[in-house]
C-alpha positions as CSV (number, residue, x, y, z in Angstrom):
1,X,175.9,103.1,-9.4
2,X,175.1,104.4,-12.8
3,X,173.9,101.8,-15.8
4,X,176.8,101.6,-18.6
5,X,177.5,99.3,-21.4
6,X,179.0,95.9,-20.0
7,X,183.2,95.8,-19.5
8,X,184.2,93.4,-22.6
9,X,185.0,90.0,-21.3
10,X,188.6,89.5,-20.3
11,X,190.8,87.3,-20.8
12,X,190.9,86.3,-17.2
13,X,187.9,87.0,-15.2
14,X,189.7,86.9,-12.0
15,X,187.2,84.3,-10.6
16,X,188.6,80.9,-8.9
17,X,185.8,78.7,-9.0
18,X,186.0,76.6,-5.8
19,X,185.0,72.2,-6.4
20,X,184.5,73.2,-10.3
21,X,183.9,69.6,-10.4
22,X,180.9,70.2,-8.0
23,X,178.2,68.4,-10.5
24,X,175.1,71.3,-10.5
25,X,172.9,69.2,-13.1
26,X,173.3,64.9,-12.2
27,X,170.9,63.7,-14.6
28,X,173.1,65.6,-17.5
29,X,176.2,65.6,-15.7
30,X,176.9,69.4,-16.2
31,X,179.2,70.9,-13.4
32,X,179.7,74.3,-12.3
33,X,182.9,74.6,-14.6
34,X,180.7,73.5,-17.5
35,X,178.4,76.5,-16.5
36,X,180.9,78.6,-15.9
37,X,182.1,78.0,-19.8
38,X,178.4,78.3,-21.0
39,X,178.0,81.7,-19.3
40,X,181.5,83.1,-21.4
41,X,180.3,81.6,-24.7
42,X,176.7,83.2,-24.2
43,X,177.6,86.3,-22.4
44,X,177.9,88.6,-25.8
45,X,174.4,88.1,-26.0
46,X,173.0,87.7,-22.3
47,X,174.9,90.8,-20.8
48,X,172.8,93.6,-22.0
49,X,169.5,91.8,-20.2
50,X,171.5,91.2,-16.9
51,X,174.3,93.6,-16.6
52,X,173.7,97.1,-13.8
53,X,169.9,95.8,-12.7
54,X,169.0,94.3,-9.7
55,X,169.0,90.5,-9.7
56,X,167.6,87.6,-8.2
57,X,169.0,84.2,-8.3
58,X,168.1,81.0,-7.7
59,X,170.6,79.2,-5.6
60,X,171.3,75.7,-5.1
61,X,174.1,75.0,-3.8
62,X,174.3,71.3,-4.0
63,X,172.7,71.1,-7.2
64,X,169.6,70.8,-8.4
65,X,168.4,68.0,-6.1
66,X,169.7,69.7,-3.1
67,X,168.6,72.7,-0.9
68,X,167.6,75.5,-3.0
69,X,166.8,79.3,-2.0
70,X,166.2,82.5,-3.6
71,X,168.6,85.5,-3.2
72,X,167.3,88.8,-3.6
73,X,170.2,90.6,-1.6
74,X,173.5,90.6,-1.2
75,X,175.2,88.1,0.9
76,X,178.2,88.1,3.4
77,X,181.1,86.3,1.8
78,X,179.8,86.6,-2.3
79,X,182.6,86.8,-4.6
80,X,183.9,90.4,-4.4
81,X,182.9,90.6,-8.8
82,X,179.4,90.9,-7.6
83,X,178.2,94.4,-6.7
84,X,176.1,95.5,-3.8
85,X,173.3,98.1,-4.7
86,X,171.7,100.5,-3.1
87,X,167.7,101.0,-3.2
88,X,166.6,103.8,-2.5
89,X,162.9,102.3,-1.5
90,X,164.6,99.7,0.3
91,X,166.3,98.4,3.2
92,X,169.3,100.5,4.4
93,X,170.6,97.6,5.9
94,X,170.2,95.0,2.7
95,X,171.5,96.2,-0.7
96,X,170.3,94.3,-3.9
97,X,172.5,92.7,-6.5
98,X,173.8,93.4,-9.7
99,X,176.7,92.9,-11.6
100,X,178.5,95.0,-14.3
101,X,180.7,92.8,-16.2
102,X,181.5,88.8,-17.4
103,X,183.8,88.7,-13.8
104,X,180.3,89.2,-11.9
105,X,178.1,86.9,-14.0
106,X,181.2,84.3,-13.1
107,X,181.0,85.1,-8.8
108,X,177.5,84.2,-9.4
109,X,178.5,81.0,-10.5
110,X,180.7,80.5,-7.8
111,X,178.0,81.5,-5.7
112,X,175.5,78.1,-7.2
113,X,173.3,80.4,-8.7
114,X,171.5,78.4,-11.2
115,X,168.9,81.1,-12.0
116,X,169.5,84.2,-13.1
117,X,166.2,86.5,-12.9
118,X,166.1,90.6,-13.5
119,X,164.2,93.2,-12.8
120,X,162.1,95.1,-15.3
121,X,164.4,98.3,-14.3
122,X,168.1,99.6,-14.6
123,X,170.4,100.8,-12.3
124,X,170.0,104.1,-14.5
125,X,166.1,104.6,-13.3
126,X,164.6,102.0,-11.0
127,X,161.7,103.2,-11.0
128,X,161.0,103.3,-14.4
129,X,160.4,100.0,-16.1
130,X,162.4,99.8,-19.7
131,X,160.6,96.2,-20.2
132,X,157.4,94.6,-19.6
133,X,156.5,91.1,-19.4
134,X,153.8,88.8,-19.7
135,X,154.2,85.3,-18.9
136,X,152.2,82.5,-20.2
137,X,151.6,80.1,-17.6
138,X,149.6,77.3,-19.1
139,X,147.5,74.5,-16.7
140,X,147.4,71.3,-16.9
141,X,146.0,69.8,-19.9
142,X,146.5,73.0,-22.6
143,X,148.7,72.4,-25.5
144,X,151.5,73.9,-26.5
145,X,149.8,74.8,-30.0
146,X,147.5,76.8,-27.5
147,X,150.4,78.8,-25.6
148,X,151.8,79.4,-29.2
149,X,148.5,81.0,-29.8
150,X,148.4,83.0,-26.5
151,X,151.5,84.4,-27.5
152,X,151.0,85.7,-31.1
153,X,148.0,87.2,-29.3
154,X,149.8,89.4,-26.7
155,X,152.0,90.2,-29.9
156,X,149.3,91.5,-31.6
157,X,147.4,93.7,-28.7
158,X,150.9,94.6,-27.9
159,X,151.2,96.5,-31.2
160,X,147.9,97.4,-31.7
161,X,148.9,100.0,-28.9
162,X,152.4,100.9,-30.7
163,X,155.1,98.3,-29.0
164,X,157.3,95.9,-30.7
165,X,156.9,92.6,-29.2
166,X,159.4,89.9,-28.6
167,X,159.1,85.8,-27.8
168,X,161.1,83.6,-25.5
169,X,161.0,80.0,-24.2
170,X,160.6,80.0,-20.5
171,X,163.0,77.0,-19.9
172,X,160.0,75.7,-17.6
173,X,156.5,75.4,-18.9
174,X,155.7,78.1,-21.2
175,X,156.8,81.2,-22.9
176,X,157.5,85.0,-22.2
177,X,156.3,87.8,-24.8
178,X,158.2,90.9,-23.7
179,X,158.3,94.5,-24.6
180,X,161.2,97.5,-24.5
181,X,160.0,100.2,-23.0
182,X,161.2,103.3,-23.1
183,X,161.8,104.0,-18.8
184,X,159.0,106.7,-19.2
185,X,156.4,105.0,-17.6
186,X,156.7,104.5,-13.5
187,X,155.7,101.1,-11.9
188,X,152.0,101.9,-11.5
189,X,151.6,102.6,-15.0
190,X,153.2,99.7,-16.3
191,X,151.8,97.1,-14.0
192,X,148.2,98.7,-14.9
193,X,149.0,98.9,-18.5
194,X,150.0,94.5,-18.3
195,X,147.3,94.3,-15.7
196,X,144.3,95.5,-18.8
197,X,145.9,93.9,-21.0
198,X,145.5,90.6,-19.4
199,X,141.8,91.1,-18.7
200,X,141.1,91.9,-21.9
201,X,142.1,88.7,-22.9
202,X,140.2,87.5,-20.4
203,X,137.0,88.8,-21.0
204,X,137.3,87.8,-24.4
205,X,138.3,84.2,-24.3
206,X,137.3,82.8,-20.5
207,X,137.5,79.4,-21.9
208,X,141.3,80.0,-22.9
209,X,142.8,82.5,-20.3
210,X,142.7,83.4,-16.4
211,X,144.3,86.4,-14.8
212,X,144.2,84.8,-11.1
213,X,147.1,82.4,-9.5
214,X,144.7,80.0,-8.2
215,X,145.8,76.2,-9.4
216,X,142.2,75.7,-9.1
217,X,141.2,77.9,-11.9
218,X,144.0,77.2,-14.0
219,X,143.2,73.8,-15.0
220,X,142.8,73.6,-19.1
221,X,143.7,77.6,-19.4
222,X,146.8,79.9,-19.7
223,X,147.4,82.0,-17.1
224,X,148.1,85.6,-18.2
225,X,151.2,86.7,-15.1
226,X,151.1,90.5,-15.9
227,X,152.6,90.5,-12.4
228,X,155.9,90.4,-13.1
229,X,155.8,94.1,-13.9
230,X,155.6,95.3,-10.6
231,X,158.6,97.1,-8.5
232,X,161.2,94.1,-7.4
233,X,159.3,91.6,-9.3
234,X,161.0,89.6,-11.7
235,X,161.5,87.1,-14.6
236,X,163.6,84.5,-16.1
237,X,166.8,86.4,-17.5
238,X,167.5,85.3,-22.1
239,X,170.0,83.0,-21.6
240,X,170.0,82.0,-18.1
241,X,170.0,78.0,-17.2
242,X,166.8,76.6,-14.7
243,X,167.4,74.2,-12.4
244,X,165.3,71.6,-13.7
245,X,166.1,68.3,-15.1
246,X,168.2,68.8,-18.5
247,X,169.4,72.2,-17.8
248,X,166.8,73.9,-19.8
249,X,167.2,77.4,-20.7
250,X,165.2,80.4,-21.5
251,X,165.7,81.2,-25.1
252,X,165.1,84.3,-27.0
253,X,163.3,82.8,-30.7
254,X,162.0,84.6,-33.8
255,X,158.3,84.4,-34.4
256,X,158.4,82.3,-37.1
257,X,160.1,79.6,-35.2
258,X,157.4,78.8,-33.0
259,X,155.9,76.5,-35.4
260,X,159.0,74.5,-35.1
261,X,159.2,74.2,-31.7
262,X,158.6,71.7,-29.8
263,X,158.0,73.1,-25.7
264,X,159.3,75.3,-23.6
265,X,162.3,73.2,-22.6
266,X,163.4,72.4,-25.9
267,X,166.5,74.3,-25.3
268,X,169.1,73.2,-22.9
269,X,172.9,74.1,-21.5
270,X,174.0,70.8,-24.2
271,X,172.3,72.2,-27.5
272,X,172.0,75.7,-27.1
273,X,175.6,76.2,-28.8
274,X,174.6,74.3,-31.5
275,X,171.9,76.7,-32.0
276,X,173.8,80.1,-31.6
277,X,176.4,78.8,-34.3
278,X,173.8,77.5,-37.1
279,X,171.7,80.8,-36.7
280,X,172.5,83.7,-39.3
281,X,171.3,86.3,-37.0
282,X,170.3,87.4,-33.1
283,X,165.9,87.0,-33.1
284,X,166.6,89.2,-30.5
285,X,169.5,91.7,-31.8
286,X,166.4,94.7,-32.4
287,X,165.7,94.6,-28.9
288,X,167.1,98.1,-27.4
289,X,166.7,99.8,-30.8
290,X,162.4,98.8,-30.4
291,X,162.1,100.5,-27.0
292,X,158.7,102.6,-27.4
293,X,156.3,104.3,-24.5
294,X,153.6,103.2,-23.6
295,X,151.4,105.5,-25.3
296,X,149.4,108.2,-23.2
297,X,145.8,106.8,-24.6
298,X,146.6,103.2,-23.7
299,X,144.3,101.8,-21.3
């Protein structure tokens, strides 16, 4: 399958959405209809981050205080709007998923997926990252005046080495600073690239950052997850709902917002169309056009 731009969104996505009544969020009451109405009213803006690229989902099909189970390939009986894809690198046997248009983003609904997480790669190139992320992770007892901080300092390494830098909430505990690529770079480069990065920040500040997943060395620092940019890794699609309490979602901001936020889950399934229709433009709309190598002198 070849990346295109995403099929307008129909008037009828062709989707019957079995129990729409099934309630998905209890504490907020949000059902999979509701979802399945937030996904159309977003999907303008979410479908160029989700749209011919592998995906995995989180899927809970009982809700959010039921089972849950992530999906990373594609499943007998999944609503026919979803695609199967191939991977070359993969299992013959167990294609990946993707979808191409509004219809598919709707089958994953159907499907109780409550997550929505890309890879760094398109369908055009997997193995050349167009994105790279770095995921502030703080521990227990950092502020979010310190994450802020963390943040406006990837930005500014970020650029120091010639990439535009761009800020999202996580929807969970902190936020994502991500980069367009241009799909130059393979894996190895990227991940190494994220992976020096990280350290540096590291080395510099000890007191404030950590590279390592240990809980143990976490406590009162941000961990710096430069592993997301590694082949089949992912992270948190712009738009996408978490199945957490409140139906937080990951939203794309404008740097100068983050002053006026107040954490990571600040913006939810019930506010976040409030937000779209007060803003006078799309923090996010440069995105594609700010795609830049990583240049060859980079560490």
């Amino acid at each position: 399958m070849s990346a295109a731009e995403p099929s307008p969104a129909p008037d009828d996505q062709g989707v019957t959405l079995t129990h729409p009544d099934r309630v998905y969020w209890p504490d907020v009451g949000i059902t999979k209809a509701g979802l399945a109405e937030y996904y159309t009213a977003v999907w303008p803006r979410m479908a160029p981050f989700i749209t011919d690229r592998p995906l995995a989902l989180l899927r809970c099909p009982e809700g959010i205080g039921g089972t849950r189970f992530f999906q990373k390939n594609a499943w007998k009986g999944m609503n026919f709007h979803i695609l199967a894809l191939d991977d070359p690198r993969g299992d013959p046997h167990g294609h990946l998923i993707g979808i191409h248009d509004l219809g598919g983003l709707i089958g994953l609904v159907q499907g109780a997926a409550l997550e929505i997480h890309p890879w760094g790669a398109s369908c055009a190139d997997l193995e050349r990252p167009d994105q790279l992320v770095m995921d502030l992770d703080p521990g227990e007892d950092v502020g979010w005046v310190a994450v802020i901080a963390a943040a406006r300092e990837v930005r500014a390494r970020l650029e120091a080495h010639g990439l535009v830098a761009f800020v999202k909430t996580s929807g969970g505990k902190g936020l994502h600073v991500v980069a367009p690529l241009e799909p130059v770079a393979d894996w190895d480069r990227v991940k190494t690239f994220a992976h020096t990065l990280a350290q540096a920040m590291a080395a510099d500040s000890p007191e404030r950052f950590v590279t390592t997943v240990s809980r143990a060395k976490r406590h009162g620092r941000i961990l710096l997850d430069y592993l997301r940019n590694q082949r089949g890794a992912t992270s948190v699609a712009p738009y996408s709902t978490r199945a957490r309490a409140t139906a937080p979602v990951s939203m794309p901001v404008a740097w100068a917002e983050l002053d006026m936020l107040t954490g990571p889950a600040q913006f939810t399934l019930g506010n976040t169309m409030e937000r779209l229709a007060s803003q006078q433009a799309d923090p996010w709309a440069g995105f594609h056009a700010a795609r830049r190598p990583i240049a060859p002198d980079a560490p």
